[in-house]
C-alpha positions in Angstrom: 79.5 -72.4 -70.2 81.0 -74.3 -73.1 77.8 -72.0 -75.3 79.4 -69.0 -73.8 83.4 -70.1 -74.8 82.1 -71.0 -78.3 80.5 -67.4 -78.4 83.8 -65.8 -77.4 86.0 -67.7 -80.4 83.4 -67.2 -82.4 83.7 -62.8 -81.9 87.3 -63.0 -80.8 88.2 -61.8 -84.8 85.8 -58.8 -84.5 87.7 -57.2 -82.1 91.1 -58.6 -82.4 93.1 -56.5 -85.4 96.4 -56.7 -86.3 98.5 -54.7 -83.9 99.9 -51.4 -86.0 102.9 -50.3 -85.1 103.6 -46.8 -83.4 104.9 -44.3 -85.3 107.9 -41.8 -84.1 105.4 -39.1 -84.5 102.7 -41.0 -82.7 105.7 -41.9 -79.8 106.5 -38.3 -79.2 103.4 -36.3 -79.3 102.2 -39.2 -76.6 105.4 -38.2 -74.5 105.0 -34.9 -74.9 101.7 -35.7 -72.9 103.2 -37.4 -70.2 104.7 -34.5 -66.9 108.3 -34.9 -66.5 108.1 -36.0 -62.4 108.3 -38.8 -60.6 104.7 -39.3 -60.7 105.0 -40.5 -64.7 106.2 -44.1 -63.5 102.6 -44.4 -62.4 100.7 -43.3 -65.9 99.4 -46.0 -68.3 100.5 -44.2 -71.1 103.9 -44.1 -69.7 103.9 -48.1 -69.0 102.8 -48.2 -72.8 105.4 -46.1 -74.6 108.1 -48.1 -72.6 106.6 -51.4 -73.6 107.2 -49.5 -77.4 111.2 -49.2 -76.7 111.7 -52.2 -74.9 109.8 -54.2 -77.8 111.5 -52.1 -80.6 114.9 -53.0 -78.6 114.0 -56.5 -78.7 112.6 -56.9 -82.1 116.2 -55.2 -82.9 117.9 -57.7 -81.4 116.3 -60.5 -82.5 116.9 -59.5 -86.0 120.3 -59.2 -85.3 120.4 -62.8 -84.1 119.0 -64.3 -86.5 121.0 -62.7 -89.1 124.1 -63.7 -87.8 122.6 -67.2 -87.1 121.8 -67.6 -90.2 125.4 -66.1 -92.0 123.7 -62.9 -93.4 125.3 -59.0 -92.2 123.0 -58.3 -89.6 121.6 -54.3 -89.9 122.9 -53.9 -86.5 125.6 -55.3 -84.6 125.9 -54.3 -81.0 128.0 -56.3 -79.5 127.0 -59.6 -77.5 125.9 -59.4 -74.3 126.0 -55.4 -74.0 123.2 -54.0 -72.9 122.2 -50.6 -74.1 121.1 -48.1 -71.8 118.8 -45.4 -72.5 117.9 -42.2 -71.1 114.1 -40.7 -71.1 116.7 -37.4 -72.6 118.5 -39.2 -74.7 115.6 -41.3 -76.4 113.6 -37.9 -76.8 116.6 -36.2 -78.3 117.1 -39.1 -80.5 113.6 -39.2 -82.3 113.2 -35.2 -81.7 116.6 -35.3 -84.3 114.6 -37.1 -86.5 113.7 -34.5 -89.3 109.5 -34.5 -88.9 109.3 -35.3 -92.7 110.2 -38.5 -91.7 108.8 -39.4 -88.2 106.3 -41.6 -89.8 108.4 -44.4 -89.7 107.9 -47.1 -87.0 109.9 -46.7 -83.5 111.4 -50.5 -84.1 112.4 -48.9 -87.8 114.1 -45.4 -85.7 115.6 -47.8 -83.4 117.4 -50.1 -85.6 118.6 -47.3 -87.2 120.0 -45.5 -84.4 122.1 -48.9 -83.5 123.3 -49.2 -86.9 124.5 -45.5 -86.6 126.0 -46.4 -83.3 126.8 -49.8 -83.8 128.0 -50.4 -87.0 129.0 -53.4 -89.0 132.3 -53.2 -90.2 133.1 -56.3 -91.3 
């Protein structure tokens, strides 16, 4: 057993790469996949592109924290405790708007810049 762990650290870097991150592109042509019923709850891929969001929403929010915990303008500044809701529609319209020239850039990066757009910092 212990032969067997060792073997498993020992290969663990072979297969474990740094995680990339998705694309706006690679986010919609994956949506664009997915049927628009009830039934999509069920998919992998669905489960996976709102792991994207909610991770993207996070990492947003974290930055923001940090910023302001450490006395720098934060990129973002939604205000504390709100929690933003979003729409399969409105998210799709949001990264559709996106002009395709630039769809390369990361969801977290289309994200952040939406709630700067949305929620600005004024002061």
């Amino acid at each position: 057993m212990k032969r067997l762990l060792a073997l498993a650290l020992l290969l663990t870097p072979l297969w474990a790469s740094p995680v990339q991150a998705m694309t706006v592109q690679e986010f919609l042509t994956q949506a664009s996949r997915i049927p628009r019923n009830p039934t999509a709850l069920l998919r992998s891929d669905t489960r996976r592109l709102m792991n994207e969001i909610n991770a993207a929403f996070k990492a947003v929010g974290d930055e923001q924290k940090a910023a302001q915990a450490a006395g720098r303008r934060p990129a973002t500044c939604v205000p504390e405790g709100q929690r933003v809701r979003v729409s399969p529609d409105l998210l799709l319209a949001k990264f559709n708007a996106i002009p395709p020239a630039r769809r390369n850039i990361s969801v977290k990066q289309a994200v952040q810049e939406w709630m700067a757009a949305d929620y600005p910092c004024t002061n």
